[in-house]
C-alpha positions in Angstrom: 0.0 0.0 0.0 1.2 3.8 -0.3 1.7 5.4 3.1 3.3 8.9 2.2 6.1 10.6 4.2 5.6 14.0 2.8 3.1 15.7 0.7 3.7 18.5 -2.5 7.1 18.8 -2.0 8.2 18.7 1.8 5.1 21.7 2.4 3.7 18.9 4.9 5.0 16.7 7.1 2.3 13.6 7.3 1.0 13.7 10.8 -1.6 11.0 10.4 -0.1 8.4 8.4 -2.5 5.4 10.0 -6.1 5.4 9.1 -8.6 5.1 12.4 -9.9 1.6 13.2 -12.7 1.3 15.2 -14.9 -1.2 16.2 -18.8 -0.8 18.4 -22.1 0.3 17.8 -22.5 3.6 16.4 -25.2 6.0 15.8 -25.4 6.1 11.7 -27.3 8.1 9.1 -26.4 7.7 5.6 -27.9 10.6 2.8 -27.9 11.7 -0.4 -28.9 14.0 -3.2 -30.9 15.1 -4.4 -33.3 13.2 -2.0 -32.9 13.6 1.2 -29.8 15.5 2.1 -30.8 19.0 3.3 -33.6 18.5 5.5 -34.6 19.9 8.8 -35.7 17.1 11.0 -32.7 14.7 10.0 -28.9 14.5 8.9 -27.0 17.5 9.7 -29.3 20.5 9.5 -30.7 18.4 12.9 -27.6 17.5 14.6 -26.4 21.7 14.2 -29.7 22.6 15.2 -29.2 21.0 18.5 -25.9 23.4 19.3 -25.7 24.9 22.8 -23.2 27.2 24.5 -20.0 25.6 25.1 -20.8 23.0 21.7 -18.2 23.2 18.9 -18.5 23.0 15.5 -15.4 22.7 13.5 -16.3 22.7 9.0 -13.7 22.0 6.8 -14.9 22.5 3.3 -13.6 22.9 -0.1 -16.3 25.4 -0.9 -19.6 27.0 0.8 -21.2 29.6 -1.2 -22.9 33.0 0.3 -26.3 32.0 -1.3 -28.6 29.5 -3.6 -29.7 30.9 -6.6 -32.1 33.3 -5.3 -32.2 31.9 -1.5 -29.6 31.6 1.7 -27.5 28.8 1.6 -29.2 26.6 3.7 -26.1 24.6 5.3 -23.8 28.1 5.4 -26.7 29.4 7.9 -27.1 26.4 10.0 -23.3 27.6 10.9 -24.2 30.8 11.7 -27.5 29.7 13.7 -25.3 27.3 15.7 -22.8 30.2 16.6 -25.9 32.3 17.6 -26.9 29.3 19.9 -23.8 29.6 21.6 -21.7 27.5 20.2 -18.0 27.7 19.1 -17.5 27.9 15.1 -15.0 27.7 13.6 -15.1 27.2 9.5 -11.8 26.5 6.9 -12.3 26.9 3.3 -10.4 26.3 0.7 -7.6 28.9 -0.6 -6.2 27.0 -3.9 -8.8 26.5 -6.1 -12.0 28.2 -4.9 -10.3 31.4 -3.3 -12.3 34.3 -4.6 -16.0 33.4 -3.7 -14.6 31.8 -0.5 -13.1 34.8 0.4 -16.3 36.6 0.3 -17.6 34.3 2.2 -15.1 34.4 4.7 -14.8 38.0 4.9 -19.0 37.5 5.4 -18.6 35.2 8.4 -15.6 37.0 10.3 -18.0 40.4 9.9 -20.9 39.0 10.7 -19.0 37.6 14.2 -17.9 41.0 14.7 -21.1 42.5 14.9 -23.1 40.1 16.5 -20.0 39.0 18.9 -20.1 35.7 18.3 -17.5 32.3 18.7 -17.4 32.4 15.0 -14.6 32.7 13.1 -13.2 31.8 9.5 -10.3 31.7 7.7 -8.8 30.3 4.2 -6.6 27.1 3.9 -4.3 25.3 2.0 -2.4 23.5 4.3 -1.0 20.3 2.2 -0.2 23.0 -0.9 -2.4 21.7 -3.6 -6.1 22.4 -2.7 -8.1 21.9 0.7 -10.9 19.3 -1.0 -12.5 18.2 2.2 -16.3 17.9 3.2 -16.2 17.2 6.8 -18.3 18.9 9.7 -17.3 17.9 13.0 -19.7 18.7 15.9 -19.4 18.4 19.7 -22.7 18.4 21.4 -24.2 17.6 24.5 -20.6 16.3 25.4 -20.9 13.6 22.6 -18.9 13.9 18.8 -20.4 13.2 15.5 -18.6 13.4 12.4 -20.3 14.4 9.0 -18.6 13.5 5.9 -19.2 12.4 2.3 -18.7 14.1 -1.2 -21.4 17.4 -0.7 -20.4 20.6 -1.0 -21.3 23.6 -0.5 -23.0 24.3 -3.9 -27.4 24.2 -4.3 -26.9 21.6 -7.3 -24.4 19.3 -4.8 -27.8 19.0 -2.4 -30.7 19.2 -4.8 -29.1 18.0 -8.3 -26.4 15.8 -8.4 -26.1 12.5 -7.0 -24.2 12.6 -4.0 -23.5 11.0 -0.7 -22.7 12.1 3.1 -22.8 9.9 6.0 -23.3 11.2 9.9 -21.8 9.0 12.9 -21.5 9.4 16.8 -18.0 8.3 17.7 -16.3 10.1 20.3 -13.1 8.4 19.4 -13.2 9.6 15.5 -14.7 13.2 16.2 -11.2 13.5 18.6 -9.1 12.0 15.6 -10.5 14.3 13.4 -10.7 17.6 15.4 -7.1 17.0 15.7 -6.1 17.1 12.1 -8.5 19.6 11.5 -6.5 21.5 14.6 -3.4 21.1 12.6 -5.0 22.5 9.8 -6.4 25.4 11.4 -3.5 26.8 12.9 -0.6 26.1 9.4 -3.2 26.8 7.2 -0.4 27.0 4.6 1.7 23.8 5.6 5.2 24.5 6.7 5.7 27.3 4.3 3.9 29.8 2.3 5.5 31.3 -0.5 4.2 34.8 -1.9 4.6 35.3 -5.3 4.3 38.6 -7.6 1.5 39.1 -9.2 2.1 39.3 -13.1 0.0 41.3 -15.7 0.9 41.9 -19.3 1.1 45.4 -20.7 0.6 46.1 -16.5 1.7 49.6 -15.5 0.8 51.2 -12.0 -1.5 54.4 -12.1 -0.4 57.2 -10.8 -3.9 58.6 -10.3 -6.8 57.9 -8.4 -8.9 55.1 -9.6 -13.0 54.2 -9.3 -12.4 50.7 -7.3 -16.5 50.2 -6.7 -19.2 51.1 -7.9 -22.7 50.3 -6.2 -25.6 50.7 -7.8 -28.6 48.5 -7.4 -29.6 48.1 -3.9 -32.4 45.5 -2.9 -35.5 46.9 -2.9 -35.4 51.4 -3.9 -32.3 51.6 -4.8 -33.3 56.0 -4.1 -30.4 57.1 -1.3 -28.5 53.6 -1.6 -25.8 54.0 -4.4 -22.5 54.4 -3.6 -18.9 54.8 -5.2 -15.6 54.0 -4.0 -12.0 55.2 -4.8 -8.8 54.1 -4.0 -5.2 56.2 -4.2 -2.7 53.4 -5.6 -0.2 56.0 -5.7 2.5 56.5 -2.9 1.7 59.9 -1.8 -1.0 61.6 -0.1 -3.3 63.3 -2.5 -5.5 66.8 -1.8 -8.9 65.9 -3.6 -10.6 69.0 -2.7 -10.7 70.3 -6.4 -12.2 66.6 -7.7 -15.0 65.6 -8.5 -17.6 62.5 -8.8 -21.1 62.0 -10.9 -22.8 60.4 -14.0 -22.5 63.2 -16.1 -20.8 62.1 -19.2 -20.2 65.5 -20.4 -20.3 69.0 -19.1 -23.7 70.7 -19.4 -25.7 67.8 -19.2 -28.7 67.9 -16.7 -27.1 64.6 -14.6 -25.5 64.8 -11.2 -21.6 66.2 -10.5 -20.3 67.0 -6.9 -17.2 68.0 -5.7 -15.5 67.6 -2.7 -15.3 69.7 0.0 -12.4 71.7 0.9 -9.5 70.1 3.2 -10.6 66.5 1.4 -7.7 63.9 1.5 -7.1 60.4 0.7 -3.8 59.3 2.1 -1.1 56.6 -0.2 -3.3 52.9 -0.5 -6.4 54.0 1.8 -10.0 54.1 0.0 -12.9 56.5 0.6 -16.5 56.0 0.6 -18.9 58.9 -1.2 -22.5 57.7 -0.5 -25.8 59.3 -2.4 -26.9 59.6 1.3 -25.5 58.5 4.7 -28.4 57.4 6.2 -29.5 54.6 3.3 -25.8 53.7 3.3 -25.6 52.8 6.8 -29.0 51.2 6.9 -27.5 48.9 4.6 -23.8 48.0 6.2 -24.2 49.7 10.0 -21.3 52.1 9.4 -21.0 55.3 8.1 -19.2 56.8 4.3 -16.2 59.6 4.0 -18.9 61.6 2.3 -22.3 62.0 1.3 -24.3 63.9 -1.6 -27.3 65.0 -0.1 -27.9 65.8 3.4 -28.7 63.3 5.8 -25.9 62.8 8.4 -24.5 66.4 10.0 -21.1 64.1 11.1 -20.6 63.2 7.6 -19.2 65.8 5.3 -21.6 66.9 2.3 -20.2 66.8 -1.4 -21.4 70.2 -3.2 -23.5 70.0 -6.6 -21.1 71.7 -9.4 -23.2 72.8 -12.3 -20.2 74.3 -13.8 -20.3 70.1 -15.2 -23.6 68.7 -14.3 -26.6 70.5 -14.0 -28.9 67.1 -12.1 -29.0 65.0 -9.7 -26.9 61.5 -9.3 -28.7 58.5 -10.1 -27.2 55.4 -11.2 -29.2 53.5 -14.1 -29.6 50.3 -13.6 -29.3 49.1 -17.2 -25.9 51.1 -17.5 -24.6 54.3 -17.4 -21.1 56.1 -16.1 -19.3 56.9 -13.2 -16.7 60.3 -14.0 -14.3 61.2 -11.6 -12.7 64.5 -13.0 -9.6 66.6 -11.6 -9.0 69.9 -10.7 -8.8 70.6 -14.3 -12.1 68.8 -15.1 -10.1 66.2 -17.1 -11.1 62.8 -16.7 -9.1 60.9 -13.9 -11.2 57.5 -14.5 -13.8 56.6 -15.6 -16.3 53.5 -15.0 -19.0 52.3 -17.8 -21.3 49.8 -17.6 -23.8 48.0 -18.7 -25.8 50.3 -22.1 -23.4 53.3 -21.2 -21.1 54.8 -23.6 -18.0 56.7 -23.2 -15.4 57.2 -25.9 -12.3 54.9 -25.5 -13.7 53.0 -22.5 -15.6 49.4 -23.0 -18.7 49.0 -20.7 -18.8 45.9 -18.4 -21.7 44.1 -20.1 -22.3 41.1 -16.8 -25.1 41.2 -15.3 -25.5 42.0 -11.7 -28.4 41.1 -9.0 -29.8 43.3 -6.8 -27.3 44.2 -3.5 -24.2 43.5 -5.5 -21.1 45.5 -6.7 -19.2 46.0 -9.6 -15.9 45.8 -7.9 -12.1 46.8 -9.9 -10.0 43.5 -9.2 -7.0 43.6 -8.9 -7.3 47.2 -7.7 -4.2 48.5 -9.3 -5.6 47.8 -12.4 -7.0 49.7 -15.2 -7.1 49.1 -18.9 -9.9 51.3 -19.9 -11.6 48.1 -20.5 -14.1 47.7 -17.6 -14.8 44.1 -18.7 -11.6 43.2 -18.1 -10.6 45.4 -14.9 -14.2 44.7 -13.2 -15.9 41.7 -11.9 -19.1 40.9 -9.9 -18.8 41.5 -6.0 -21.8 39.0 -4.2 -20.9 40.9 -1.3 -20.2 44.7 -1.4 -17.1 45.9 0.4 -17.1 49.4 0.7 -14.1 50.5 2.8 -12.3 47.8 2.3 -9.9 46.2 -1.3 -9.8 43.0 -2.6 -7.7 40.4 -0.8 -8.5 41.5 3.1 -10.1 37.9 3.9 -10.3 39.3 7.8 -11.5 43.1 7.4 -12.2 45.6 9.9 -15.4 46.9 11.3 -15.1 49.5 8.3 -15.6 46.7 5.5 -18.4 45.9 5.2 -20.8 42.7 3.7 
């Protein structure tokens, strides 16, 4: 047989090289998809809804996702729900081959912990160095272990479209094997070494300007007060944005919203700021407040002033596309964002589509090609405040 010494290259030193033999009666419960493996009063929606303070519930996935086609993920809030029982979460997802989306999610979880103060915490893996491909939910209840494993993830097609199998069992004995590894696992989530490497873009020069990073503008439910854009300094040096300016108007004398910023306005080397169409509907929707607001709603939050020497409106994002201009002192063009059935010369529109209470988010954030296709993709969770990459953001990201 093949008992391994080292995995991918010396990254990990095999701790567990015997498989657990065990022998008894056990509690059993065999499931599978599409049938019968996400329901309520059996498998392990049941066991997680039995969670009590000072319970632990340990996931080790190789993918959850934030939501099911136009529903919550039904697994990825049994989690939560345990945490807000009392019990200690704590979730690893894979960082190799899934990293984006399970980022977001990530970033969802540790911020929703924050908040709410609970035991929960996640984090992103790749502790053998070629993928985290695990489906395993450990759970300590009541002072007894079960282990949940099989070949379900996280997905709404691994539950309610493909066949698939997953298999719970009471064992003491194999939930202490397993919490072990899964120890190991959590605390060198990147084996015994993790190597950073440059990220390398053809054609790839670094602005020296202030760039549109996201753009949010289709909020669930009226989207009237809600929209927001963000922008991020990429350049090493401070940078006096008093004499800027942000809107939709295209071009100057056109009866759409401009507003510049108010004098003093600064955004230091790498930071972000938030300008909100109001502060109230922004913090009603993320519980923290912007840099800056357009209209009037928050005296603690500085007010952006109309300039109609540009745009002669209002701001209001269209849904089926238009364009975000942020102009400098000279009112030349310093970026400029286009989506959707919006047109601006030399820019290409991103053309995806987005669902309500998402963002179009710049990724990676240093770049921009004047092709919004290429520099943009979809953000399922909005993070205004906060770049791409921060998998454990402060209380100023928000999703």
């Amino acid at each position: 047989g093949f008992a391994p010494s080292f995995t991918d290259v010396l990254t990990y030193p095999v701790r567990f090289p015997h498989p657990l033999t065990l022998s008894g009666t056990f509690y059993f419960e065999l499931a599978h998809s599409p049938e019968n493996s996400i329901r309520h009063n059996d498998g392990l929606l049941e066991l997680l809804m039995q969670t009590n303070p000072g319970d632990t519930v340990l996931v080790e996935q190789l993918y959850e996702r934030l939501s099911w086609s136009d529903s919550r993920n039904l697994r990825l809030q049994a989690y939560v729900d345990a945490a807000r029982a009392g019990a200690r979460v704590r979730i690893l997802l894979d960082d190799c081959y899934d990293r984006d989306e399970n980022a977001q999610v990530v970033r969802y979880l540790n911020d929703l912990a924050q908040k709410e103060k609970l035991d929960l915490e996640a984090q992103l893996a790749n502790p053998m160095g070629a993928g985290l491909h695990n489906k395993m939910v450990l759970a300590h209840i009541g002072g007894r272990g079960y282990v949940w494993a099989g070949s379900i993830n996280g997905s709404e097609v691994a539950f309610k479209a493909n066949r698939e199998v997953g298999f719970l069992v009471q064992s003491d004995e194999a939930y202490e094997y397993l919490a072990a590894m899964f120890q190991r696992d959590w605390e060198a989530p990147y084996g015994r070494y993790f190597t950073y490497l440059p990220l390398t873009l053809k054609g790839f020069k670094m602005p020296d300007y202030l760039l549109i990073s996201e753009v949010f503008y289709d909020a669930p439910g009226d989207d009237e007060g809600r929209e927001w854009v963000e922008i991020y300094n990429p350049t090493g040096k401070t940078t006096d944005v008093s004499d800027y300016k942000i809107g939709d108007a295209q071009e100057s004398g056109l009866y759409e919203g401009m507003y510049r910023f108010p004098e003093g306005a600064v955004i230091g080397s790498g930071e972000v700021i938030v300008v909100a169409e109001t502060a109230s509907g922004f913090y009603e929707l993320y519980g923290h407040k912007p840099d800056f607001e357009l209209s009037d709603t928050d005296p603690q939050i500085p007010d952006m002033m109309p300039y109609i020497k540009w745009g002669k409106g209002s701001w209001r994002l269209k849904n089926a596309g238009d364009e975000i201009l942020l102009l400098g002192p000279d009112d030349s063009p310093v970026d400029v964002v286009v989506y959707g059935e919006g047109v601006y010369p030399g820019v290409n529109p991103y053309q995806g589509a987005l669902r309500e209470g998402e963002s179009l988010e710049r990724y990676p954030p240093i770049r921009d090609t004047d092709d919004c296709a290429a520099d943009f993709r979809v953000a399922r969770l909005p993070s205004p405040g906060c770049l791409p990459g921060d998998s454990k953001p402060s209380g100023r990201c928000s999703h």
